[in-house]
N, C-alpha and C positions, 0 to 999 in steps of 0.2 A: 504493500500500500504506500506507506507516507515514514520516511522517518527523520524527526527532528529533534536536535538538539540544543540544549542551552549550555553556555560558558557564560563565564564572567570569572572575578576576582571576589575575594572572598565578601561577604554583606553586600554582593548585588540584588538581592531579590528575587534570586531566581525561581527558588520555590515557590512563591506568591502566583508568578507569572506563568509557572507550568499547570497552577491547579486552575488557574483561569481559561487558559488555553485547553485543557483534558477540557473543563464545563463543556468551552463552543463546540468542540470539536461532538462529544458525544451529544450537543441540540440536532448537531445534523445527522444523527444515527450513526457516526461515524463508530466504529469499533476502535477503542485505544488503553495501549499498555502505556500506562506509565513507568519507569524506572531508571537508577542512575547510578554513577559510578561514581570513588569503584563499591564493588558491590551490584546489587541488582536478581544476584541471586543465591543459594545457600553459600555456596562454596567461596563466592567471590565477596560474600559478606563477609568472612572469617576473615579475608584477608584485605579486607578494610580497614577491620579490627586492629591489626597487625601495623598497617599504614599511619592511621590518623592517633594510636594511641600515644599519647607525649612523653609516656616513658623510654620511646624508644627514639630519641633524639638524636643519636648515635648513628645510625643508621645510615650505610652508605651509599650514596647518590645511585649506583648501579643498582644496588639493588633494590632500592626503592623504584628504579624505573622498572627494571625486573616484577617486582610484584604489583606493579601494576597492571602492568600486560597481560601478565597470566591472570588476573580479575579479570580484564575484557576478555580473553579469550575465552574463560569460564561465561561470563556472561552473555557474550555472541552467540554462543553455543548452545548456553539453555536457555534462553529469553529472547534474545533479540532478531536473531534469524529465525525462529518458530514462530514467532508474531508476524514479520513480515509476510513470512510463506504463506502465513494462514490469511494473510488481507487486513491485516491489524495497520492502527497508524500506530508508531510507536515512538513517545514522548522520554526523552535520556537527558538528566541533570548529570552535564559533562561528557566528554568521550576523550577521541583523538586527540581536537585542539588542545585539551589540557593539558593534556602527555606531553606535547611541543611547548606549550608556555612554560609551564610548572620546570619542566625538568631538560628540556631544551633553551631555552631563552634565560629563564633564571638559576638554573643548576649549572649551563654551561656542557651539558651531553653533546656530541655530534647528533648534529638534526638527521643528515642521513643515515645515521646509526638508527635512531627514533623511528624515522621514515618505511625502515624496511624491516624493522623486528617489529610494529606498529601495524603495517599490512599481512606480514604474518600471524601474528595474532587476531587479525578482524576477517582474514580472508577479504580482503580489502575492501569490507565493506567502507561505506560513507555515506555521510547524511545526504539526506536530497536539501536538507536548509542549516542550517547554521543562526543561533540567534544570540548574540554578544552583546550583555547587558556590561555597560563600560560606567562605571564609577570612579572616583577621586579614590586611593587608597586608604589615605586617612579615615576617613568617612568609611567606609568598606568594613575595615578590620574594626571601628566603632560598633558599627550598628553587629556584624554578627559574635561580639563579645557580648551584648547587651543582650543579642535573642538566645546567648548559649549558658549564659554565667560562666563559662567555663573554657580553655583555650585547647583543640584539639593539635596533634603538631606542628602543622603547616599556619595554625592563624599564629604561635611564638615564635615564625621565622618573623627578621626585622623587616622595617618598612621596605627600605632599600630590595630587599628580596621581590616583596609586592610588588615594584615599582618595573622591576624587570619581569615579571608575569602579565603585570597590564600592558608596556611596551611589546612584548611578545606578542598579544593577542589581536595588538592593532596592526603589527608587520603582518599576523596572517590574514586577516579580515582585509587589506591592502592587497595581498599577492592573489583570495578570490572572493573576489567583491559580489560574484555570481550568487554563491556559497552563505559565504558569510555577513551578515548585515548587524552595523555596529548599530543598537541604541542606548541612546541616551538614560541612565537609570539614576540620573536626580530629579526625571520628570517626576510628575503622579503615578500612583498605579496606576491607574483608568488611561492618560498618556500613554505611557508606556503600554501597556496592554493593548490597544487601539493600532498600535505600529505593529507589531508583533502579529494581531491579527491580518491586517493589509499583508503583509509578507507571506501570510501561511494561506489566504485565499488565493496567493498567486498560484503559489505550487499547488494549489487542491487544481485551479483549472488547467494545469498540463495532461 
């Protein structure tokens, strides 16, 4: 059917914006799985677990991109290509881009190392949309300490880190603008929601 995903940097909204999107989508009878990474499904949950918990701060770049991979792989697997196959539109907080920003742009990984262990593991699946919810950092790591009480690993790297995740995400949203569609996420919800939908009615009429 349809499969879209949301990026952004951390307290963009994203969540708000996917359960808005699931509503339209299912007014038009539209069948949709929502889920996201990493994680998404049993196995790729555990190793979520693994990823975002803070005591594992230590944790080296490799294989941090390493375990991510094998989450999406787990998760292509049992979720996200069985959806498709079956005619499902399938809504994913985070995919690919983030493997490139997170751990290409601000880890400093070879992108085409990313690139090709990244298509391996998706069976090179890709979204048909891309939706990049672009906030100020500052503001970002504010608001999702505020919705969390609490700091998973990635929101106690430093700003500077952020700052190279959000630069990364506008180099990709730049190289495919077809793809990827940057907005604005200091609008309103109802704004922003509003953009998000024009974009996903385009793709419904392909």
């Amino acid at each position: 059917m349809i499969f879209i995903t949301f990026e952004g940097p951390e307290g963009s909204g994203k969540t708000t914006q996917i359960q808005l999107l699931e509503r339209y989508l299912k007014s038009r009878n539209i069948d949709v799985v929502k889920t996201r990474e990493p994680g998404g499904s049993i196995l790729a949950e555990k190793i979520r677990e693994l990823l975002l918990d803070p005591e594992n701060k230590k944790m080296a770049p490799s294989a941090e991109l390493l375990l991510y991979l094998a989450s999406r792989a787990q998760h292509v697997q049992d979720k996200i290509m069985p959806a498709l196959k079956n005619g499902k539109a399938v809504i994913c907080d985070r995919f690919s881009d983030s493997t490139m920003a997170y751990q290409g742009y601000a880890r400093g990984i070879s992108k085409d190392l990313i690139k090709n262990l990244d298509t391996f593991a998706t069976c090179g699946l890709k979204p048909d949309l891309t939706l990049y919810i672009d906030i100020d950092v500052g503001l970002g790591l504010r608001r999702a300490r505020k919705r969390s009480g609490s700091k998973d690993r990635l929101e106690l790297e430093k700003a500077s880190f952020h700052n190279k995740v959000r630069k990364g995400y506008l180099a990709l949203a730049k190289k495919e603008p077809r793809r990827i569609k940057v907005i604005c996420g200091e609008r309103t919800i109802e704004e922003i929601s509003e953009q998000i939908l024009f974009y996903t009615r385009k793709i419904l009429k392909k």
